[in-house]
C-alpha positions as CSV (number, residue, x, y, z in Angstrom):
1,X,-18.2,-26.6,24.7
2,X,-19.1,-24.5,21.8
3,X,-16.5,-21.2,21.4
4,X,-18.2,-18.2,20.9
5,X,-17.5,-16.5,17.2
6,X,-16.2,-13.5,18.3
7,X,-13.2,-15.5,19.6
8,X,-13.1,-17.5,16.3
9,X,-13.1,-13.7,14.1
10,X,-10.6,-12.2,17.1
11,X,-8.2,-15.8,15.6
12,X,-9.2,-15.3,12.1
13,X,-8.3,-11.1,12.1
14,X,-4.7,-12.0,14.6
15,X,-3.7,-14.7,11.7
16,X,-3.7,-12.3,8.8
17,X,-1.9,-10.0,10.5
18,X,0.4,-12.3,11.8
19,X,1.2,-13.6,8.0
20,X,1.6,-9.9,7.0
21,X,4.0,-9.8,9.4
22,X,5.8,-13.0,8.3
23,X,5.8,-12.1,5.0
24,X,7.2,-8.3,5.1
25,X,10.2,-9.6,8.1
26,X,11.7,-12.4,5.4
27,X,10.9,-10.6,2.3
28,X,11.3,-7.4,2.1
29,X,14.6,-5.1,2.6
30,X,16.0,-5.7,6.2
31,X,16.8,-1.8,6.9
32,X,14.7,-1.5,10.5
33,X,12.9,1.5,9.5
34,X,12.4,1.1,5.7
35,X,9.2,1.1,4.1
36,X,8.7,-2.3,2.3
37,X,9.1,-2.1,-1.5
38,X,6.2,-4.6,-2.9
39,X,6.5,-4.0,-6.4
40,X,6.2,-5.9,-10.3
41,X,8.1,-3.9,-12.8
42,X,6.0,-0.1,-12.1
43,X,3.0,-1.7,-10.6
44,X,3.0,-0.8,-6.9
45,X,1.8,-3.1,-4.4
46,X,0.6,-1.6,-1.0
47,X,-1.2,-4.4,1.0
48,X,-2.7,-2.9,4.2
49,X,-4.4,-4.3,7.7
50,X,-6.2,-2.8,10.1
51,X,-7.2,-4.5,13.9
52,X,-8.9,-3.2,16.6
53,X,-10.7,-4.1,19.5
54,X,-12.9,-1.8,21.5
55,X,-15.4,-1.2,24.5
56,X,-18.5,0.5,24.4
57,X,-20.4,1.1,27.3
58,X,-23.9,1.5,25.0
59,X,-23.8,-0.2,21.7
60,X,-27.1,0.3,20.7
61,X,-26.8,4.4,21.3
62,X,-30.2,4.8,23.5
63,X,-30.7,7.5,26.2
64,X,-31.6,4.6,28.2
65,X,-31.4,0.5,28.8
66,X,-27.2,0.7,28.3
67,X,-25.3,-2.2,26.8
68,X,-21.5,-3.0,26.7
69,X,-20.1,-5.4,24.5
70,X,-16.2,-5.3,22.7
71,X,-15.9,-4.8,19.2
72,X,-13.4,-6.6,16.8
73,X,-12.5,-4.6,13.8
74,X,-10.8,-6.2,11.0
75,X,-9.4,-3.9,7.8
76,X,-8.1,-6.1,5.2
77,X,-7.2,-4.3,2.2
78,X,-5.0,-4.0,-0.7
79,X,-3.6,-0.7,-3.6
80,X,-2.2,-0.5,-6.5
81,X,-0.5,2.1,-8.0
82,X,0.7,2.2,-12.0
83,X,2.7,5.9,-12.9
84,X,3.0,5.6,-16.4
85,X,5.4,8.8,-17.1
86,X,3.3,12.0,-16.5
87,X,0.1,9.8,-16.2
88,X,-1.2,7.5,-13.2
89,X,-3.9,4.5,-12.6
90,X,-5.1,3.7,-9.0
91,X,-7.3,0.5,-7.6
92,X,-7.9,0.4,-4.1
93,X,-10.3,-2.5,-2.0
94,X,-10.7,-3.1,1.5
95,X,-13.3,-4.7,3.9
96,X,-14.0,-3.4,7.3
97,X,-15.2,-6.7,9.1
98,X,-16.9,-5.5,12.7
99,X,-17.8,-8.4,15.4
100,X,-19.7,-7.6,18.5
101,X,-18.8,-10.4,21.3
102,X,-22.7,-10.5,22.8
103,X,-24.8,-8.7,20.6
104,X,-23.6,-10.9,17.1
105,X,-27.2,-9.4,16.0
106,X,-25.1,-5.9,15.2
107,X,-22.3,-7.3,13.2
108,X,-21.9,-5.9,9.8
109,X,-19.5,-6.5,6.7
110,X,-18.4,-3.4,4.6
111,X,-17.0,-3.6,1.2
112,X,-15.4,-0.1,-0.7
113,X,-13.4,-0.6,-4.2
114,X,-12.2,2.4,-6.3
115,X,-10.7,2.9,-9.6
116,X,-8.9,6.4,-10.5
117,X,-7.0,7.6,-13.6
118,X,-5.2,11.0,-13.9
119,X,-3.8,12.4,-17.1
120,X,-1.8,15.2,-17.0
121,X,-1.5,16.6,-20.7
122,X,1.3,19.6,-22.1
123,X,1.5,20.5,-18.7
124,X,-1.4,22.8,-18.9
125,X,-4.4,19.8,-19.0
126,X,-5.5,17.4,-16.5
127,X,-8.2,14.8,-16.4
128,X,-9.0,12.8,-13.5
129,X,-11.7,10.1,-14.3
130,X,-12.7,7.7,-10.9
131,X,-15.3,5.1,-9.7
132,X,-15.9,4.3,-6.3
133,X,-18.3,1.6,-5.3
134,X,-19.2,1.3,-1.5
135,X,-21.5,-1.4,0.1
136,X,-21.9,0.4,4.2
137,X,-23.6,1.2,6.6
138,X,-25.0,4.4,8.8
139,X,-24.3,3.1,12.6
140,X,-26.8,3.5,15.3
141,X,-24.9,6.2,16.7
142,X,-24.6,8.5,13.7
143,X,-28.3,7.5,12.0
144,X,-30.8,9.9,12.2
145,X,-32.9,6.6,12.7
146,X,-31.4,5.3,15.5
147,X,-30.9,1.8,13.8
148,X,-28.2,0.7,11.5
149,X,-29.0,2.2,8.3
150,X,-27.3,-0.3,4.8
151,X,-26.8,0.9,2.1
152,X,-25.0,1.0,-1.4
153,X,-23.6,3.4,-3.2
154,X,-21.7,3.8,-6.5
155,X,-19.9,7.6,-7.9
156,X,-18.4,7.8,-10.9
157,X,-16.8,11.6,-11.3
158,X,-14.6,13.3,-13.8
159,X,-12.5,16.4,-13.2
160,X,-10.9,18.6,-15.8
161,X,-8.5,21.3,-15.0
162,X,-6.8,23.8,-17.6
163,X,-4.2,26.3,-16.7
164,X,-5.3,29.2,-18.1
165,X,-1.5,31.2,-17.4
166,X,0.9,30.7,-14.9
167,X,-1.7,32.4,-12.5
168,X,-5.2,31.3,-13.8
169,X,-6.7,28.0,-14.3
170,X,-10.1,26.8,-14.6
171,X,-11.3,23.4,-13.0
172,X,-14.6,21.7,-13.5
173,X,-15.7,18.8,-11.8
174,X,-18.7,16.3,-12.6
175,X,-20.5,13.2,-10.4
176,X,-22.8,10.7,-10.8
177,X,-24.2,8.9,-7.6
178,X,-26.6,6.0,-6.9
179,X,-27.9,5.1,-3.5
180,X,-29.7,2.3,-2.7
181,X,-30.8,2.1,1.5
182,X,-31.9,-1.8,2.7
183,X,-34.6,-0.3,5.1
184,X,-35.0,3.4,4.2
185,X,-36.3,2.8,0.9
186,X,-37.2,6.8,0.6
187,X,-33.7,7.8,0.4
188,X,-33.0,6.1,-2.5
189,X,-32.2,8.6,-5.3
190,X,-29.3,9.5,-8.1
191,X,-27.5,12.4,-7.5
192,X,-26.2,14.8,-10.6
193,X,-23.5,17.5,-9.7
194,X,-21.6,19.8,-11.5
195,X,-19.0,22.0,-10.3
196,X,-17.2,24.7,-11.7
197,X,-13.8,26.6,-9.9
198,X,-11.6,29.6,-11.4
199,X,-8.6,30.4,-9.4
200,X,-6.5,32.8,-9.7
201,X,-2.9,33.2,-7.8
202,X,-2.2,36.7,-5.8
203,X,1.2,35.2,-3.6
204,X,3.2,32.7,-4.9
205,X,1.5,30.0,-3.1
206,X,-1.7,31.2,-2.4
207,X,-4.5,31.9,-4.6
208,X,-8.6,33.3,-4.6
209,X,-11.3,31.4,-6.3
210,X,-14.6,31.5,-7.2
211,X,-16.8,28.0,-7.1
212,X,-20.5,27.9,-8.7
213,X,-22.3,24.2,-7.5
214,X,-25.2,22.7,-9.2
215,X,-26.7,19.8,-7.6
216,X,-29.7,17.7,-9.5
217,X,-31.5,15.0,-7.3
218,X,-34.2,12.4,-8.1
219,X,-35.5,10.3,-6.3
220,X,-37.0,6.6,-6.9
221,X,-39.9,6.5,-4.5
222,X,-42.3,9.6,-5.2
223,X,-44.7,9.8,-1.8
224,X,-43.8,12.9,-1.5
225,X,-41.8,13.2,-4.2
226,X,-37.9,15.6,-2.6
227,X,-36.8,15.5,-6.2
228,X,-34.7,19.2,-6.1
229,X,-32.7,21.2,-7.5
230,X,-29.9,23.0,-5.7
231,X,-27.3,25.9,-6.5
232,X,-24.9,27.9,-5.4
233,X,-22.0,30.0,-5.6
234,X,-18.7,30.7,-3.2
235,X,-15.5,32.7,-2.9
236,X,-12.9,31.3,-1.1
237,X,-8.6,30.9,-0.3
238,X,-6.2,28.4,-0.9
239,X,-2.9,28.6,0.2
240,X,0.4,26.0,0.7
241,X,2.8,28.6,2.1
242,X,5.1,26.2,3.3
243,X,4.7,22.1,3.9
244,X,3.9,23.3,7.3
245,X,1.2,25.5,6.5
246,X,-1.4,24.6,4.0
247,X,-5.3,25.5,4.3
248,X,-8.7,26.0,2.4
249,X,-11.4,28.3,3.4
250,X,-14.6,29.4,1.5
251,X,-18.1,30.5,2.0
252,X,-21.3,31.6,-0.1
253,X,-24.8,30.6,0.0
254,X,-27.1,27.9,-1.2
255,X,-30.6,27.8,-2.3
256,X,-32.6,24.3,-2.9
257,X,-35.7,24.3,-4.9
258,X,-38.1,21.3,-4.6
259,X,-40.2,20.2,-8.2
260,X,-43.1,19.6,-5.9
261,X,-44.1,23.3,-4.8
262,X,-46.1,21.7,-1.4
263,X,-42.4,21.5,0.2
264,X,-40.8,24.5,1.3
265,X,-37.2,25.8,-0.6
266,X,-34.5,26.5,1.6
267,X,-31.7,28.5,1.6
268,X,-28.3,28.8,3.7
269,X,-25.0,30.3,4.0
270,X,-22.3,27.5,3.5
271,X,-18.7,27.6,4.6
272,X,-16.1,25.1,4.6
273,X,-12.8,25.2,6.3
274,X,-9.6,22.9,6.1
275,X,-6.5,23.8,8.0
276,X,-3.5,22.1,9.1
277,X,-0.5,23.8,10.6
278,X,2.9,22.5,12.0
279,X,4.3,24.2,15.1
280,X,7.4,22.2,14.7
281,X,8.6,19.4,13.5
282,X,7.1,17.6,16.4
283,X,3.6,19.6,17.2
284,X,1.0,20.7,14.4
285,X,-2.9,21.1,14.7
286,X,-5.8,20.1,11.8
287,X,-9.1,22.2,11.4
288,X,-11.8,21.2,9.9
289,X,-15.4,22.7,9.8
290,X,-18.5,23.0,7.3
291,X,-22.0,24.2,6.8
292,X,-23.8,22.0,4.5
293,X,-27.3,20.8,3.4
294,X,-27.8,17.0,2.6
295,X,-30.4,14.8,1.6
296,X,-33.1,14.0,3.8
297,X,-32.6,11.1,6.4
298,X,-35.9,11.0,8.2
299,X,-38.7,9.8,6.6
300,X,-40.8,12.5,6.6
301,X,-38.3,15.3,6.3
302,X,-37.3,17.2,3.3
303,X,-33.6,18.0,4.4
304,X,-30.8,18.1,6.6
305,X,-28.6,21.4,7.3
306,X,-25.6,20.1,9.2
307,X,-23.2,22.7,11.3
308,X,-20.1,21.6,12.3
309,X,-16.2,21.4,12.9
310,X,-13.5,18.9,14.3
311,X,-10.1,19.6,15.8
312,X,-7.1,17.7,16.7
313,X,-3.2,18.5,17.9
314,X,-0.8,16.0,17.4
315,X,2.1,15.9,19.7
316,X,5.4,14.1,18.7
317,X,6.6,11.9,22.0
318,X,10.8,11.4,21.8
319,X,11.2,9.3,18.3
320,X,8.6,7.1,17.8
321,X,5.8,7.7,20.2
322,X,3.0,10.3,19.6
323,X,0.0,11.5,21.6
324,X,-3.1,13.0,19.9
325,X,-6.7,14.8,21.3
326,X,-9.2,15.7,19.5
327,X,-13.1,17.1,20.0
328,X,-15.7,17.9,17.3
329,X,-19.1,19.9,18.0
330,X,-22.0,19.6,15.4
331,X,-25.5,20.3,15.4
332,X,-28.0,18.8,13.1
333,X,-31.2,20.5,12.2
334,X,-33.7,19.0,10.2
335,X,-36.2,20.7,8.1
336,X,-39.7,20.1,9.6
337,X,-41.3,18.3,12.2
338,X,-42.6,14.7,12.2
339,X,-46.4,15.1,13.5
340,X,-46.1,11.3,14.1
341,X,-43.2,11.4,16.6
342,X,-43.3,15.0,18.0
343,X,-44.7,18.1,17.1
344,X,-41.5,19.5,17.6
345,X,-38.3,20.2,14.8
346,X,-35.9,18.0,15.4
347,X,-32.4,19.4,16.6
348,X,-29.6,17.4,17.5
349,X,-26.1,18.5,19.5
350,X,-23.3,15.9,18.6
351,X,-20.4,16.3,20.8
352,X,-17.2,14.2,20.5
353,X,-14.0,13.8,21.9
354,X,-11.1,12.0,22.7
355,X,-7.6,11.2,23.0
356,X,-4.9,8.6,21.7
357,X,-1.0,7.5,22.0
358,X,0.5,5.7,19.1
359,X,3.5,4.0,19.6
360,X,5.2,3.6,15.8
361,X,7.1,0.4,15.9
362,X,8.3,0.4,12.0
363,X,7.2,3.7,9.3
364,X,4.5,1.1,8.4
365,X,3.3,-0.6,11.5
366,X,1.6,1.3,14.8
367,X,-0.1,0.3,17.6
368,X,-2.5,2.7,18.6
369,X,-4.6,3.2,22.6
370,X,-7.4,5.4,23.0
371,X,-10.4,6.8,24.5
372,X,-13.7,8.5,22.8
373,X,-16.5,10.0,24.2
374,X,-19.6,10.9,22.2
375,X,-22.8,12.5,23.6
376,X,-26.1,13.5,21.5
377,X,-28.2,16.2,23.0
378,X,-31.4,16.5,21.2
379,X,-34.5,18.4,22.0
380,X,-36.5,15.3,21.5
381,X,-35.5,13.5,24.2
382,X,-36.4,9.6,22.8
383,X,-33.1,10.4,20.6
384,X,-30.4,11.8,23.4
385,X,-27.7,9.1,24.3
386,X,-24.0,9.3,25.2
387,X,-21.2,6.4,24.7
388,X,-17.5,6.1,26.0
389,X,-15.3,3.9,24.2
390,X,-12.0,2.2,24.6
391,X,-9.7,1.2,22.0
392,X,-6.6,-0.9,21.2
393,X,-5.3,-1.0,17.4
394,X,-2.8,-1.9,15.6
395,X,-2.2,-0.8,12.0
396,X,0.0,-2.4,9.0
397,X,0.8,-0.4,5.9
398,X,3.0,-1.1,3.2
């Protein structure tokens, strides 16, 4: 009888982590809760696996005609880390293998790899040059399409930061970005931004800033042609007033100019919030939450503001159990409507949520339960569809 290939990827993913296993039991330091050392002179070593295995009561994300299946997720990958006094180089690659067990059609094979460098000179200058390179994908679930979306990507950024005085310092921040989409041809485009920050500290761990953004986008296919410009400028707080307490909030407004004066400019208040707080040493809570415009995902389209924020409380369980929950609300609104498909503009409600309990064996290996939920709520009905998901993963980090 010929065995299906999800159970040939479910033995392939359970033998690497088996070896990892092997390998850090015998060879590393035999302290029980001591983070393996993998190391050659300063070169760091941090090999890392991911597995998980999950049920979805509607893999192909439609308001209608549900399908189950289980998913097999397999995250091989490996960091290095090189601290050369003051200075540091990074390289980090990993795969994220994903098997479905009926519908082999949906399977897909992600590759990211990154390169970093930071330099930090007379303790007043810093330069961070990266390179990221990311060959994904947009799932069915979180396209505006409705079908897996494949793309490429490559970003290579520089950030320099000079500290002005002991309360002032300037940071400026530059990125270049390719994207190259398998099916959505009219998304492909190179992105240009430019960034500039002055903060200024008021407490002794908490400072103001100003941020002015400039954004420059062209794009390959030119029918119509969403080549734009975009700028802005926001005020915002940073503070670290304890390890327990750290956050970043901001807000101004945005304006995008297209070259081709048939399209319609837009412009937005933006805000972005980061939080994280620690109750104690066992409970703490993250924010996060952002008003943004992106690039347009629908053919058809010219952009896509996006309104949203994600919570989550952690709760520490005796020693090494932990229980988590979590729910994020979004709503996508895109810029005109698509005569073809409905004469209506397209709004979409993303709701999310979910909870987990982690049980940490070892400081770097967990094994993780837990259930999602995620509904979309749009006023075009053809795109509406809700999921529940249940998941079982274990996770290796050294």
């Amino acid at each position: 009888m010929k065995r299906h290939p999800h159970l040939d990827f479910c033995k392939f993913a359970l033998s690497i982590f088996s070896l990892l296993i092997m390998v850090s039991l015998f060879c590393f330091t035999p302290t029980a809760d001591a983070e393996p050392n993998l190391h050659a002179g300063n070169l760091r070593f941090h090999p890392y696996i991911l597995l998980r295995e999950m049920q979805s009561d509607n893999v192909y994300s439609t308001a209608t005609d549900r399908n189950h299946d289980y998913i097999t997720t397999a995250v091989p990958g490996l960091k290095l880390e090189l601290p050369v006094r003051k200075h540091s180089l990074e390289a980090n690659y990993n795969a994220v293998l994903e098997r479905y067990g009926k519908y082999t059609g949906e399977n897909t094979s992600d590759h990211n790899a990154g390169v970093s460098g930071e330099m930090n000179l007379a303790s007043v200058f810093k330069i961070k040059l990266s390179d990221d390179y990311r060959k994904s994908h947009e799932a069915r679930g979180a396209s505006s399409t409705g079908f897996i979306e494949k793309f490429w990507t490559n970003s290579a950024g520089a950030t320099l930061q000079y500290s002005l005085t002991d309360l002032s310092k300037v940071r400026f921040d530059t990125a270049y970005d390719k994207w190259n989409f398998t099916t959505s041809r009219f998304r492909n485009r190179h992105d240009w931004d430019y960034n500039v920050y002055v903060y200024h500290r008021i407490l002794s761990k908490t400072s103001v800033f100003g941020e002015y953004d400039h954004k420059r986008t062209a794009y390959e296919l030119r029918s119509p042609d969403l080549a734009s410009r975009t700028d802005g400028g926001q005020i915002g707080l940073t503070w670290e007033i304890s390890e327990r307490s750290k956050g970043t909030v901001k807000t101004g407004y945005l304006k995008k100019n297209f070259n081709d004066k048939s399209l319609k400019d837009h412009g937005s208040w933006t805000y972005s919030v980061d939080l994280s707080h620690e109750f104690s040493s066992k409970t703490s809570v993250k924010l996060n939450g952002q008003r943004t415009i992106n690039e347009a995902s629908l053919n058809g389209t010219s952009y896509l503001q996006t309104t949203g924020g994600r919570v989550e409380f952690f709760q520490r369980i005796y020693d090494r159990f932990a229980a988590s929950v979590n729910g994020a609300y979004e709503v996508d609104k895109f810029s005109n409507a698509v005569i073809s498909i409905s004469p209506l503009v397209r709004r979409d409600v993303n709701v999310a949520g979910g909870a987990a309990v982690k049980y940490m064996m070892r400081d770097w290996l967990d094994f993780s339960v837990g259930y999602t939920h995620r509904t979309r709520n749009s006023n075009i009905n053809v795109n509406d569809y809700d999921a529940n998901e249940y998941m079982l993963q274990i996770n290796a980090a050294m």
